[in-house]
BALOBA-1460 file (C-alpha; in Angstrom, 3 decimals):
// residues 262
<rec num="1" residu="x" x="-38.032" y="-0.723" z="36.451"/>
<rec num="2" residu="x" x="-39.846" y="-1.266" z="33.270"/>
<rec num="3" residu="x" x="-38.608" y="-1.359" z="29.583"/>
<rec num="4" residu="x" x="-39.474" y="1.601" z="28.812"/>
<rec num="5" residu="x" x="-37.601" y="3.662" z="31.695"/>
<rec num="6" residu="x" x="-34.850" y="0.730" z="30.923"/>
<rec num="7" residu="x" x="-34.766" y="2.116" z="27.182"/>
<rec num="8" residu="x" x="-34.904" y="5.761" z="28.220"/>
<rec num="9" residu="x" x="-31.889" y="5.443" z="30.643"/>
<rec num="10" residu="x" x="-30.131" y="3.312" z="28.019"/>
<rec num="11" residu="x" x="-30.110" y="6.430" z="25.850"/>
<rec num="12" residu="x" x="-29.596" y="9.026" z="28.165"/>
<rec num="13" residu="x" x="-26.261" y="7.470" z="29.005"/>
<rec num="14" residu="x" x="-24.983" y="5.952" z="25.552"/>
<rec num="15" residu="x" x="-22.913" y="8.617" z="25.290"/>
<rec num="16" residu="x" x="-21.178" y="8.386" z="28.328"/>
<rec num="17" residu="x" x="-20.347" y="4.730" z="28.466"/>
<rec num="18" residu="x" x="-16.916" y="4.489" z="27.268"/>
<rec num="19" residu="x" x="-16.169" y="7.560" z="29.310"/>
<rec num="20" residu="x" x="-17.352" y="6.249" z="31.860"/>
<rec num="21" residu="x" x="-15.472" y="2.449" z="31.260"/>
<rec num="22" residu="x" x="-12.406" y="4.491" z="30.379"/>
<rec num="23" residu="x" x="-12.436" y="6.118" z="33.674"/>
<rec num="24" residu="x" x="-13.195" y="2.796" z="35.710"/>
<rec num="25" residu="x" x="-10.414" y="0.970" z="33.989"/>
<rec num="26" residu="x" x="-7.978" y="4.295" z="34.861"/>
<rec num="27" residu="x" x="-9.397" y="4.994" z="38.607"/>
<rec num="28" residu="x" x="-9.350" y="0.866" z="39.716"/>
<rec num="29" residu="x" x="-6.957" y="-0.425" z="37.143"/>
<rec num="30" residu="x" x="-9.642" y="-3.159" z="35.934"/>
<rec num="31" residu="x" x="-8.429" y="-5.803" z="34.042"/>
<rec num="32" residu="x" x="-11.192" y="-6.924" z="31.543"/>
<rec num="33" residu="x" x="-11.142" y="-8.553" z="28.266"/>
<rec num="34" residu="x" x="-12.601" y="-6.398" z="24.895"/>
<rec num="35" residu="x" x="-14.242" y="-8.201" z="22.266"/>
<rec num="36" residu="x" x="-14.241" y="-6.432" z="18.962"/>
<rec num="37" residu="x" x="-17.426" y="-7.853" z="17.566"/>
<rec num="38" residu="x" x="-16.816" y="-5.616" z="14.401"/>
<rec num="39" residu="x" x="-13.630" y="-7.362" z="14.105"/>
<rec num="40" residu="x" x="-14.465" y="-11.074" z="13.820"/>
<rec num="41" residu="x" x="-14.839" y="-11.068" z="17.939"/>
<rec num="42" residu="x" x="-11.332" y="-10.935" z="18.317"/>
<rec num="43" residu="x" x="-10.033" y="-10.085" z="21.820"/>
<rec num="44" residu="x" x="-7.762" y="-7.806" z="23.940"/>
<rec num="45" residu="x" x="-6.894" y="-7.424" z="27.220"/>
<rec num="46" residu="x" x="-7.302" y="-4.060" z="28.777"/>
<rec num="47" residu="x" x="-6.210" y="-2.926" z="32.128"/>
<rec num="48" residu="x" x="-6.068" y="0.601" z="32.133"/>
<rec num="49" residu="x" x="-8.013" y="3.978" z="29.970"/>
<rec num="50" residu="x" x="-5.407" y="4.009" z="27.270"/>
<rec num="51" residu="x" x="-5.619" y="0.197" z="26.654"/>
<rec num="52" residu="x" x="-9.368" y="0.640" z="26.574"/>
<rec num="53" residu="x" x="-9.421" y="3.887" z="24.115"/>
<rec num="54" residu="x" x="-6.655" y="1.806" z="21.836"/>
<rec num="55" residu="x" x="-8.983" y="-1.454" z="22.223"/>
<rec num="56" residu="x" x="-12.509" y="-0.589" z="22.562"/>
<rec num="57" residu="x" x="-11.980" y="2.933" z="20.693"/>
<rec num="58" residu="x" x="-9.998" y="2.159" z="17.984"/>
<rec num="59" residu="x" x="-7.815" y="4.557" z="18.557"/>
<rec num="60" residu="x" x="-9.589" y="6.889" z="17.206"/>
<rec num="61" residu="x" x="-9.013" y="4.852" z="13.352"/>
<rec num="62" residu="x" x="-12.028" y="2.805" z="12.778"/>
<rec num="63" residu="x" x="-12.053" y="3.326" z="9.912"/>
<rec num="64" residu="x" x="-8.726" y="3.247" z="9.072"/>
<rec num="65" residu="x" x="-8.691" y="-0.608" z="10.143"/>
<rec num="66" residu="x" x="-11.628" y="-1.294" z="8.179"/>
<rec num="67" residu="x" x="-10.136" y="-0.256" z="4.946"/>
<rec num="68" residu="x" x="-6.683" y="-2.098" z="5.682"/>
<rec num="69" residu="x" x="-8.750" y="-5.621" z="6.818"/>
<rec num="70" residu="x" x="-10.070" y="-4.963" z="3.505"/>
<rec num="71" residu="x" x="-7.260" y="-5.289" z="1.560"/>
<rec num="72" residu="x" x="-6.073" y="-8.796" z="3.756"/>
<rec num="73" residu="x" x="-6.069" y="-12.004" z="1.982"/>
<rec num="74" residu="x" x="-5.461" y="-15.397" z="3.031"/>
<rec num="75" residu="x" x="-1.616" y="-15.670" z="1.180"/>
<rec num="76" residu="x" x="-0.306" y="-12.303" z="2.748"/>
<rec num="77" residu="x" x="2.347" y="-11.651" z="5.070"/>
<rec num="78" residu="x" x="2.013" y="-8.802" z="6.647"/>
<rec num="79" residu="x" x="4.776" y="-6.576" z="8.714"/>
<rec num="80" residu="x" x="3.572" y="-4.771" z="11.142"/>
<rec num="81" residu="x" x="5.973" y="-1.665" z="12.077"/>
<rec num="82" residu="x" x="4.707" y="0.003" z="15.258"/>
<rec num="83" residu="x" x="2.301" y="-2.541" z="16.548"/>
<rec num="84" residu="x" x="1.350" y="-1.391" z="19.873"/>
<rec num="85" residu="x" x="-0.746" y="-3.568" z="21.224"/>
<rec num="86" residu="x" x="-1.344" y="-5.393" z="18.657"/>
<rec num="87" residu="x" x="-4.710" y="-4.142" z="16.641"/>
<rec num="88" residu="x" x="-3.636" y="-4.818" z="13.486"/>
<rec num="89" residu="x" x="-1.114" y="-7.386" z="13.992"/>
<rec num="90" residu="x" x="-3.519" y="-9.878" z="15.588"/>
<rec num="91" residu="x" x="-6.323" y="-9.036" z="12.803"/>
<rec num="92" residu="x" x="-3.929" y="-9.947" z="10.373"/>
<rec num="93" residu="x" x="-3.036" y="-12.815" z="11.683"/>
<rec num="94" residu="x" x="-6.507" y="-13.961" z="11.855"/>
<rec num="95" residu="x" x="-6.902" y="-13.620" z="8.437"/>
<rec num="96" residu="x" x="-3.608" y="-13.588" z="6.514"/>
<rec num="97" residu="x" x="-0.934" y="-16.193" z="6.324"/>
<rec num="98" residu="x" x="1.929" y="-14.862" z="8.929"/>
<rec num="99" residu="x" x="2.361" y="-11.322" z="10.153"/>
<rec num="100" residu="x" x="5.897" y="-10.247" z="11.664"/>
<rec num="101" residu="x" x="5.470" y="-7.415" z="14.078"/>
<rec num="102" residu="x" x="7.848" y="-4.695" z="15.688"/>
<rec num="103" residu="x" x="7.159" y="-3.040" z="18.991"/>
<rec num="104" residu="x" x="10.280" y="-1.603" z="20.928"/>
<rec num="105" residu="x" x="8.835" y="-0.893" z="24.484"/>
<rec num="106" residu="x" x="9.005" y="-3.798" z="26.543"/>
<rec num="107" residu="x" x="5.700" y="-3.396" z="28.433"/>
<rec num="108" residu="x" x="3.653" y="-2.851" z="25.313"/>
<rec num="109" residu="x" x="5.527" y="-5.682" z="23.724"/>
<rec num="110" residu="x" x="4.545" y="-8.184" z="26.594"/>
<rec num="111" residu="x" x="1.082" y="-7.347" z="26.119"/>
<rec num="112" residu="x" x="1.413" y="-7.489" z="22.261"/>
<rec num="113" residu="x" x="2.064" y="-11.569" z="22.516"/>
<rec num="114" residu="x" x="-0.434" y="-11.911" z="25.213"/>
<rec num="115" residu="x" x="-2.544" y="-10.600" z="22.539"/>
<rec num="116" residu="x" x="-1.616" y="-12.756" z="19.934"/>
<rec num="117" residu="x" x="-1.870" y="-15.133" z="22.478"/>
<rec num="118" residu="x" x="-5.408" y="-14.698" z="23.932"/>
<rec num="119" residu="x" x="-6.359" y="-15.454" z="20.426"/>
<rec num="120" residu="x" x="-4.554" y="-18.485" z="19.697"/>
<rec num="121" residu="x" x="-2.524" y="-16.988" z="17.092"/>
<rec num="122" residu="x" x="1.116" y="-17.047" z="18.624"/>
<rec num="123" residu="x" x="1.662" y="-19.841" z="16.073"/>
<rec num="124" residu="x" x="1.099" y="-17.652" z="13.115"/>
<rec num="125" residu="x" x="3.530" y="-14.308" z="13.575"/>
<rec num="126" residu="x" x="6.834" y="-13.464" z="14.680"/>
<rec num="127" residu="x" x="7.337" y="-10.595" z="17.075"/>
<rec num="128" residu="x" x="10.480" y="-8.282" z="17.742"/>
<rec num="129" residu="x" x="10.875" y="-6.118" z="20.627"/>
<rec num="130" residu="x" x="12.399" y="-3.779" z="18.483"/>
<rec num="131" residu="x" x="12.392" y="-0.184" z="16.393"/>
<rec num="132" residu="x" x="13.011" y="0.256" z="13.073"/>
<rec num="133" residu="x" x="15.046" y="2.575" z="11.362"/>
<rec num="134" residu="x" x="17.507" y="4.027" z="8.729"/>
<rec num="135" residu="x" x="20.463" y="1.856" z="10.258"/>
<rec num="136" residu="x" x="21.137" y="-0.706" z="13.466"/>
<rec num="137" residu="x" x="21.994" y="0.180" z="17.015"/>
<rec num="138" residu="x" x="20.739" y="0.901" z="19.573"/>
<rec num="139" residu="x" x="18.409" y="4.279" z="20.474"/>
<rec num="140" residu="x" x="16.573" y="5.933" z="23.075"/>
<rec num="141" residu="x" x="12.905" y="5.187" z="22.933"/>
<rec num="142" residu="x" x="10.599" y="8.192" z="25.315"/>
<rec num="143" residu="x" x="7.807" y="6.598" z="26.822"/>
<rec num="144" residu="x" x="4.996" y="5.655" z="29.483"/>
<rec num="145" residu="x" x="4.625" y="1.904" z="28.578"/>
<rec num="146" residu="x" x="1.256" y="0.900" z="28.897"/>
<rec num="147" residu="x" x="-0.235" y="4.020" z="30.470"/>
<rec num="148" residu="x" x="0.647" y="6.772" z="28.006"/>
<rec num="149" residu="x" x="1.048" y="8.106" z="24.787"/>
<rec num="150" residu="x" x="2.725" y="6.245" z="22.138"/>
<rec num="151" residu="x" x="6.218" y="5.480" z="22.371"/>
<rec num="152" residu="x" x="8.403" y="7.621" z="20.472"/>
<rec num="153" residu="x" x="12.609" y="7.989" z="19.357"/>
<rec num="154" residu="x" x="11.932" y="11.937" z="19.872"/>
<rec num="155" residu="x" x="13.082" y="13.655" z="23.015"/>
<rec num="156" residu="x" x="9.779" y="13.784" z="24.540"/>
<rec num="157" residu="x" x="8.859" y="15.296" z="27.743"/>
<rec num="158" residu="x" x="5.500" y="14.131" z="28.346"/>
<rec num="159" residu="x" x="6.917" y="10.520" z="28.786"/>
<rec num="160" residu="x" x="8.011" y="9.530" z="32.118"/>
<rec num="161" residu="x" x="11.031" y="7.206" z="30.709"/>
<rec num="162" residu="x" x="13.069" y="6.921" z="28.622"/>
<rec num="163" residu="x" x="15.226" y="3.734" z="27.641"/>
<rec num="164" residu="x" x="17.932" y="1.670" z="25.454"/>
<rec num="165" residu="x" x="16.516" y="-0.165" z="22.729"/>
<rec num="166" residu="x" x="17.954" y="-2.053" z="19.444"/>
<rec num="167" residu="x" x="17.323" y="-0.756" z="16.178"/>
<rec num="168" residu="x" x="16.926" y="-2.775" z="13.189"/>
<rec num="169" residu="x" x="16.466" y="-1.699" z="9.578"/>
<rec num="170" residu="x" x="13.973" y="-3.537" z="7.315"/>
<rec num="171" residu="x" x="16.718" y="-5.136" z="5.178"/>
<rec num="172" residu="x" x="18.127" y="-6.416" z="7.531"/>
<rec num="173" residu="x" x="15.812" y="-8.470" z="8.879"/>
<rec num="174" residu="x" x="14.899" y="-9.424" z="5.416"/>
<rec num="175" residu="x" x="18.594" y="-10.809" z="5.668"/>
<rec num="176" residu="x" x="17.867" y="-12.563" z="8.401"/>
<rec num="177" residu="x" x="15.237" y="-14.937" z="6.538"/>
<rec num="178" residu="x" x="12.054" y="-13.676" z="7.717"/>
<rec num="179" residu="x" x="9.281" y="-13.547" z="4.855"/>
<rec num="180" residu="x" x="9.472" y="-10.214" z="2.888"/>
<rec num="181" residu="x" x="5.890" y="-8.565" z="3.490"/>
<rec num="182" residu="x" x="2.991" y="-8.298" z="0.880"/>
<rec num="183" residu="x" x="1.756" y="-5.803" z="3.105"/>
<rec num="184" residu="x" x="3.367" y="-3.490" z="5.392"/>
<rec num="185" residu="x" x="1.612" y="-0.982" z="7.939"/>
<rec num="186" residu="x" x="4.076" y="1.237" z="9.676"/>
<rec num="187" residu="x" x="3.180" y="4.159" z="12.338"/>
<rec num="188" residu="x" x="6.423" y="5.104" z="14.028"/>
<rec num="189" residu="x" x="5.661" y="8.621" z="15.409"/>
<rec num="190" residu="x" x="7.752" y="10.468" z="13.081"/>
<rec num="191" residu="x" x="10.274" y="8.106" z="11.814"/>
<rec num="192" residu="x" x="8.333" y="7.015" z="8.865"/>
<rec num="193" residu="x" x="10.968" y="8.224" z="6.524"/>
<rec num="194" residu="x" x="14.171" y="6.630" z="8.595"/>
<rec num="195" residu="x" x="12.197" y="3.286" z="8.120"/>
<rec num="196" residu="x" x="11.741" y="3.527" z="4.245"/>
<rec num="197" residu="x" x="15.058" y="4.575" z="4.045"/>
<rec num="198" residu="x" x="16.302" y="1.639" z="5.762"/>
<rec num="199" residu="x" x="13.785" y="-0.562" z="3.466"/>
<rec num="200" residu="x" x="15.967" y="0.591" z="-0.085"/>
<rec num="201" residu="x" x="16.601" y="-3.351" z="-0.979"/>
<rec num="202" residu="x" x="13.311" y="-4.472" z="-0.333"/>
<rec num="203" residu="x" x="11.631" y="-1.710" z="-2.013"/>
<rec num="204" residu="x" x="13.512" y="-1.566" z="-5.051"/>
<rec num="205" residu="x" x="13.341" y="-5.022" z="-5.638"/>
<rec num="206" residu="x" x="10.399" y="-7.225" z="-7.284"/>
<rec num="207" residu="x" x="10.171" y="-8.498" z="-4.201"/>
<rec num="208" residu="x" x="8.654" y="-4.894" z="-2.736"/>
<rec num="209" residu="x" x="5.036" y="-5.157" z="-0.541"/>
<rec num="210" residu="x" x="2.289" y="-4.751" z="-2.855"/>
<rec num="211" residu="x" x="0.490" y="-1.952" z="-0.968"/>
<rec num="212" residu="x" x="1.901" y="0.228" z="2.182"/>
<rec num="213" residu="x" x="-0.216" y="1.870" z="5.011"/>
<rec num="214" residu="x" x="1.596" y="4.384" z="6.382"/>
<rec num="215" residu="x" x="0.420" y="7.036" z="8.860"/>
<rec num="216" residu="x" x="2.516" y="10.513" z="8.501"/>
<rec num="217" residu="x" x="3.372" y="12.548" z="11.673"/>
<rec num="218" residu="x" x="4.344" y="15.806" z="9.748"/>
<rec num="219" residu="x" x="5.291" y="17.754" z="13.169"/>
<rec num="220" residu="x" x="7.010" y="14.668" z="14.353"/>
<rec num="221" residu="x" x="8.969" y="13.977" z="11.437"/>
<rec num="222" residu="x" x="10.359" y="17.749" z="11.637"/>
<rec num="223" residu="x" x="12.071" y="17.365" z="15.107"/>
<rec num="224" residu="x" x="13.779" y="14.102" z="13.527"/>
<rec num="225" residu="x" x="15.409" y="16.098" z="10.698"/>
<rec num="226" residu="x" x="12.800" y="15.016" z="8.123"/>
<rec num="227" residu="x" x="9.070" y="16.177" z="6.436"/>
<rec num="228" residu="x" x="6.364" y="15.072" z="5.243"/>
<rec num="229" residu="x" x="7.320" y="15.569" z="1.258"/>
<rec num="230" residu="x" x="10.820" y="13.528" z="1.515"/>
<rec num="231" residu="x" x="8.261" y="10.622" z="2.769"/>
<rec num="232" residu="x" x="6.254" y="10.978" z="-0.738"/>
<rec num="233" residu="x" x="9.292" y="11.288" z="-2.635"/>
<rec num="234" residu="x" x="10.913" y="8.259" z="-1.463"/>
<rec num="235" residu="x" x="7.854" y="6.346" z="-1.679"/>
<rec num="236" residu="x" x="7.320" y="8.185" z="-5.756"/>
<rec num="237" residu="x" x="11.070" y="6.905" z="-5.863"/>
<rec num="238" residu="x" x="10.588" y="3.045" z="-4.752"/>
<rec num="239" residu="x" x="7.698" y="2.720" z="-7.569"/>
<rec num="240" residu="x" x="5.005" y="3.884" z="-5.065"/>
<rec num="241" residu="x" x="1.415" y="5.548" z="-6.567"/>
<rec num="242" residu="x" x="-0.386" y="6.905" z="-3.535"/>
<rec num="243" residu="x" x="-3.995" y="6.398" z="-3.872"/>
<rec num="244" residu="x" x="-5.330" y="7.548" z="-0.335"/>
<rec num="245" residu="x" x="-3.989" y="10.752" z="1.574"/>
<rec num="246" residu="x" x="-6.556" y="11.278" z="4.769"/>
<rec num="247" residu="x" x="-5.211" y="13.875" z="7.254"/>
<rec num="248" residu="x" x="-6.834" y="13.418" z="10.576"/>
<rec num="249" residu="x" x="-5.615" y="15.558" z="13.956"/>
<rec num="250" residu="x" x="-2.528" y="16.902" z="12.242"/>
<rec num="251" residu="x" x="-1.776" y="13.189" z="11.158"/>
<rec num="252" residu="x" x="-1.988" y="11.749" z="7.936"/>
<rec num="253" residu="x" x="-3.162" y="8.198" z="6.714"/>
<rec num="254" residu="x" x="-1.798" y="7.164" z="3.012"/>
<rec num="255" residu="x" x="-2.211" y="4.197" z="1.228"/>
<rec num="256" residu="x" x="0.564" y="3.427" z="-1.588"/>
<rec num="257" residu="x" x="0.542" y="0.714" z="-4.351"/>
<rec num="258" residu="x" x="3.226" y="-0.743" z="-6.491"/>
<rec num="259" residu="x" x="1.811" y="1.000" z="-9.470"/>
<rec num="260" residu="x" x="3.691" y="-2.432" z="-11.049"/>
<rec num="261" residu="x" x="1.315" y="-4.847" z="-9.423"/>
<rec num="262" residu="x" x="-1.903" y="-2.931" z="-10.137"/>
């Protein structure tokens, strides 16, 4: 075949080729490794469509990640609240000082430090298979483990499972001695407020993260007794100035700064 029916073919199917991966990966459960060559070649294992699309795809927030690897520097520590599979979390770790990382389903979490792992950056963050919230316990957490939609603490039908996990509030782990964050990026599927609210100390204090990416599930945050403006308040009331608001899909993406470190 010759370049030029090579080059035609190559365009034809462009389009398709992460269906078509996603599919493969879903139909023959194909473990692979992705390299996001975007992201400093970093790597992730991927053994099914929804590990691909939350690898290969982003997730759908590209973009999103570019602007918060933006904002890393070497001295941060950065909590990561909702870490899936680890996207952010291992990017940060890569280029920031520690991360600490919170994933309650245990699945998801195994694959999270295998993650961290693959990249040889174990060394460098501190992972808790756990949720985060306005007080400690333990919950139910809905969900599909690897396979599925995010996990979630809402009574959600489209999971297949649902389980016991602990909840911890950010205090106190803060009590516990782990590093306060400089930067903290938190996508909890509607309990974005439950997890500020159980932040008061840290956020009130001088010792508050210097910017906070938070992503806003306003239908989510509803069925959990909250909404969308009690999440700006709070954050208005800790000091907060948002600079970004993006909504995307009925989600939204903010970006807050200490309006007292800028």
């Amino acid at each position: 075949m010759n370049l030029k029916v090579n080059k035609v073919l190559d365009n034809l199917f462009s389009p398709f080729k992460n269906e078509i991966k996603r599919q493969l990966a879903s139909r023959f459960n194909l473990n692979q490794i992705i390299t996001l060559k975007q992201f400093d070649n970093l790597k992730f294992h991927c053994s099914s469509a929804v590990e691909y699309f939350r690898t290969a795809e982003y997730g759908n927030e590209q973009k999103f990640l570019e602007i918060f690897s933006f904002f890393l520097t070497e001295e941060d520590i950065v909590w990561d609240i909702g870490a899936s599979i680890g996207i952010n979390s291992v990017l940060s770790a890569f280029h920031c000082k520690y991360v600490v990382s919170f994933e309650p389903d245990p699945k998801i979490f195994k694959r999270l430090n295998e993650n961290l792992e693959l990249n040889g950056l174990s060394a460098k963050a501190k992972t808790y298979q756990a949720a985060l919230g306005a007080s400690k316990g333990k919950i139910s957490l809905f969900t599909s483990g690897l396979n599925g939609n995010s996990p979630t603490i809402r009574n959600d039908s489209s999971h297949q499972n649902h389980i016991e996990v602990e909840q911890l509030t950010v205090d106190s782990v803060i009590e516990q001695g782990i590093p306060s964050p400089t930067i903290l990026k938190l996508d909890v599927e509607g309990a974005e407020y439950s997890v500020l609210k159980g932040g008061s100390k840290l956020f009130l204090s001088e010792k508050k993260p210097r910017i906070l990416f938070i992503e806003i599930h306003p239908q989510y945050l509803i069925q959990l007794g909250h909404n969308s403006d009690q999440v700006l308040q709070i954050l208005k009331d800790f000091g907060y100035t948002i600079i970004a608001n993006h909504s995307r899909s009925g989600e939204n993406h903010l970006i807050a700064i200490d309006k007292n470190q800028y």
